[in-house]
VOZABA-497058 format. One record per residue: y negated, x, z negated of N, C-alpha, C in turn; residue in three letters. Coordinates in pm, whole numbers, plus 32768, in hexadecimal, padded with zeros to 4 digits. Each point is the difference from the previous one (the first is absolute). Example, Ala and Ser with C-alpha at 12.3 -4.5 7.8 and 13.67 -1.06 7.14 Angstrom:
// residues 2
8239	8527	7CF4	7F89	7FA7	8000	7F88	805A	8000	Ala
7F97	7FDD	8048	7F89	8052	7FFA	7F93	7FB3	7FB7	Ser
***
This chain:
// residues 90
75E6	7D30	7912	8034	7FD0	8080	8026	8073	805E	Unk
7FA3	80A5	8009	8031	8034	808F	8075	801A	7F84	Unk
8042	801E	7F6A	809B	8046	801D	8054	7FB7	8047	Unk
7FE1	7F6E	8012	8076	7FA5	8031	7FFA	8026	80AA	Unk
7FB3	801C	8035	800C	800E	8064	8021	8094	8042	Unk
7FE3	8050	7F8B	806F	807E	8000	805A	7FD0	7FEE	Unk
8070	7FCB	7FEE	8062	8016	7FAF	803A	7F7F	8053	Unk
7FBE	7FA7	805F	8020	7FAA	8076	802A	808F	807A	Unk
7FA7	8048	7FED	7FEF	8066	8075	8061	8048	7FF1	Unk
8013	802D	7F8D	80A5	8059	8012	809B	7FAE	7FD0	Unk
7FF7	7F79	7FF5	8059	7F93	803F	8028	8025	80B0	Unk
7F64	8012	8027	8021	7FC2	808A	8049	807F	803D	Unk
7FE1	80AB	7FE3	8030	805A	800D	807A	800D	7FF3	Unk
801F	7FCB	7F93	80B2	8029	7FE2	802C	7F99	8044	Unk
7FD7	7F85	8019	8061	7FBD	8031	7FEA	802F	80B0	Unk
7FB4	804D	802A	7FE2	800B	8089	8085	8067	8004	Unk
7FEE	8070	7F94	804F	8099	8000	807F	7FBA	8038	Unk
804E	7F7E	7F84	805C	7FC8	7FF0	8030	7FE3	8084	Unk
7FD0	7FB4	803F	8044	7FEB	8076	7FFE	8034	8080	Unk
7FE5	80AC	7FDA	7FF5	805E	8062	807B	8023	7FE5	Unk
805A	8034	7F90	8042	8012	7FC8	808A	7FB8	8020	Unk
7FEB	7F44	7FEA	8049	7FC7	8013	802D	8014	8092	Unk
7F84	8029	8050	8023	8002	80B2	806E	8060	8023	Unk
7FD4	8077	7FA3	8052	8083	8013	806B	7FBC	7FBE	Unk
802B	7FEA	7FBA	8094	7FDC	7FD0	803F	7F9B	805F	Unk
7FD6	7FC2	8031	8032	7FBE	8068	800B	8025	806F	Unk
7FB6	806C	8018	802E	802D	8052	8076	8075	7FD6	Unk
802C	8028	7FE2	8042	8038	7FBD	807A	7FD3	7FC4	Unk
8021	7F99	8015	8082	7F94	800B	802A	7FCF	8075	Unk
7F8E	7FFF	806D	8035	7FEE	8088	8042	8089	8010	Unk
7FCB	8052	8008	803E	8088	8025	8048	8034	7FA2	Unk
8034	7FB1	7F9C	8082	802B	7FC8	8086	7FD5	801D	Unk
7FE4	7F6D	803C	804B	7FC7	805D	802F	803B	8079	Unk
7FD7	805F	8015	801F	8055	80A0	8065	8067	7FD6	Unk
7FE5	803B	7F67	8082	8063	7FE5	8080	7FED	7FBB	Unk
806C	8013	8051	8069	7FF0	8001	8069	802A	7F76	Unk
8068	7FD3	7FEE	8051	8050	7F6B	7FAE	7FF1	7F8F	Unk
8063	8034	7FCD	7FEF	8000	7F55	7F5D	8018	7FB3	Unk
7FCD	8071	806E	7F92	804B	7FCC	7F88	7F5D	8054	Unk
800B	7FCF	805B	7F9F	7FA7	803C	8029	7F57	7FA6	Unk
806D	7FFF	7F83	801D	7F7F	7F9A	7F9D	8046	7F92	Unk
8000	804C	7FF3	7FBC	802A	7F6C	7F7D	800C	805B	Unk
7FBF	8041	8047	7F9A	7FFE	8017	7FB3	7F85	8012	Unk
803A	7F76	8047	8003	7F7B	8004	7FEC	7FB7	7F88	Unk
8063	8055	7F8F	7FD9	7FA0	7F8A	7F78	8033	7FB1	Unk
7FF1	808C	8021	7F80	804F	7FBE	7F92	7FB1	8041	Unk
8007	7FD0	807E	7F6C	8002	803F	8011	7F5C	7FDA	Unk
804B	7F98	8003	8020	7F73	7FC2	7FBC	7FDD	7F76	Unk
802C	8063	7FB4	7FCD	8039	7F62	7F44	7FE2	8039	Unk
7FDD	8094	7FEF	7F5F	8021	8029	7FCF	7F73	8048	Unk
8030	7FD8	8060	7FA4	7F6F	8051	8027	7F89	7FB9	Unk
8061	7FD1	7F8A	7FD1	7FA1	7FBA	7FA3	7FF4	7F62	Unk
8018	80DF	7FF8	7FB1	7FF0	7F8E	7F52	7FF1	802A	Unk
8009	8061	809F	7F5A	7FD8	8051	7FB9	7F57	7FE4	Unk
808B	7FBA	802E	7FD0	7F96	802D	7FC7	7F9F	7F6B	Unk
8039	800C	7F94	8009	7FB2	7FB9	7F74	8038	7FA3	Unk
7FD8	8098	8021	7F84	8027	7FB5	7F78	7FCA	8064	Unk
8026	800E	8093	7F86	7FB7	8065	800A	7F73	7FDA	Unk
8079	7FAC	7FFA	7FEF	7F78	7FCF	7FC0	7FED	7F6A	Unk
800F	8050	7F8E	7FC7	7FF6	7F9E	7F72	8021	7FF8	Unk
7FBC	8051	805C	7F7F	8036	800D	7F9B	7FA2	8060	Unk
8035	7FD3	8050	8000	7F70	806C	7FBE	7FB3	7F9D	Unk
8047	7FD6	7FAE	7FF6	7F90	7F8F	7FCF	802E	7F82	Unk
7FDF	8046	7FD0	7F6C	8008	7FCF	7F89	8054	8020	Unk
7FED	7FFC	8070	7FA3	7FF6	8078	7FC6	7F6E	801C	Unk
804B	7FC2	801A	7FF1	7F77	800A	7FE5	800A	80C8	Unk
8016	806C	8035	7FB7	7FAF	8096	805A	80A2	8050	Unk
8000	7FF5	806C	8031	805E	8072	7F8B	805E	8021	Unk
800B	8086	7FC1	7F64	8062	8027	801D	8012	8099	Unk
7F7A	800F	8031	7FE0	804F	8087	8044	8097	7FE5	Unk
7FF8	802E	809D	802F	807F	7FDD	808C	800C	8002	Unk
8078	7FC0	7FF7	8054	8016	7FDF	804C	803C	8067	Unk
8078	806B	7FFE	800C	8070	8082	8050	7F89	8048	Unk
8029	806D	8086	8072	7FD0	8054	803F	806F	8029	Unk
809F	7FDD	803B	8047	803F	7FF8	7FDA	80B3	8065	Unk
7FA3	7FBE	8056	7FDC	8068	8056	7F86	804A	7FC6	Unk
7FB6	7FDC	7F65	7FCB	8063	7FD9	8058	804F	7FA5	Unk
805C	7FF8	7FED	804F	804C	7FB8	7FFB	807B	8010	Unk
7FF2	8020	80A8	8023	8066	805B	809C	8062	7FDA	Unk
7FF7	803F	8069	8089	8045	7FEB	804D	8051	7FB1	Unk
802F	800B	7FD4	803B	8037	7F94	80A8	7FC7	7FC3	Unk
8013	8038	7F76	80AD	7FDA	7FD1	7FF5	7F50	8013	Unk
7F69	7FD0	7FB1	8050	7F88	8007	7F9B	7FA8	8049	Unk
7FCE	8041	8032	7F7C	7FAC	8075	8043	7FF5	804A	Unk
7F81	7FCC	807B	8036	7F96	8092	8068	806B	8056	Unk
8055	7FC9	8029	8027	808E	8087	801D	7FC5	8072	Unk
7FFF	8017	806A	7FFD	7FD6	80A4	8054	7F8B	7FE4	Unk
8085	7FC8	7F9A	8031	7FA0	8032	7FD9	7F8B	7F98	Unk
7FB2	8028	7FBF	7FB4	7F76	7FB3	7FB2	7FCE	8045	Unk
800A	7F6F	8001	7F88	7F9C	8038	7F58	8024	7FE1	Unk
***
């Protein structure tokens, strides 16, 4: 019984990592939206790319988890940085 609950326990980890990850990529599509030309379409489709492959590994990890862990970040723990919170995120 405790391996299952190892192995519940680093479920709950990756899927926590996961949607730290997913935050940063989303964020990171808002603010690709802000740059302009050729170089701000490809960057749009790069960061589009990364936040549905995020999303679809947090939705797959979600679900065999079976439940929503505690813990899970927000956008303002991200803190600042390339693809963390910055003064004009909510």
């Amino acid at each position: 019984m405790p391996r299952s609950i190892e192995l519940a326990d680093d479920l709950e980890r990756h899927t926590v990592a996961a949607h730290r990850d997913y935050l940063a990529a989303l964020i990171r599509c808002e603010q690709a939206g802000r740059i302009e030309g050729e170089a701000g379409e490809r960057e749009r489709r790069a960061a589009h790319d990364a936040l549905n492959l995020h999303r679809n590994t947090l939705r797959d990890l979600l679900h065999g988890l079976g439940y929503l862990p505690k813990g899970l970040a927000t956008r303002a723990q991200l803190g600042p940085g390339q693809w963390g919170a910055d003064s004009t995120s909510p």
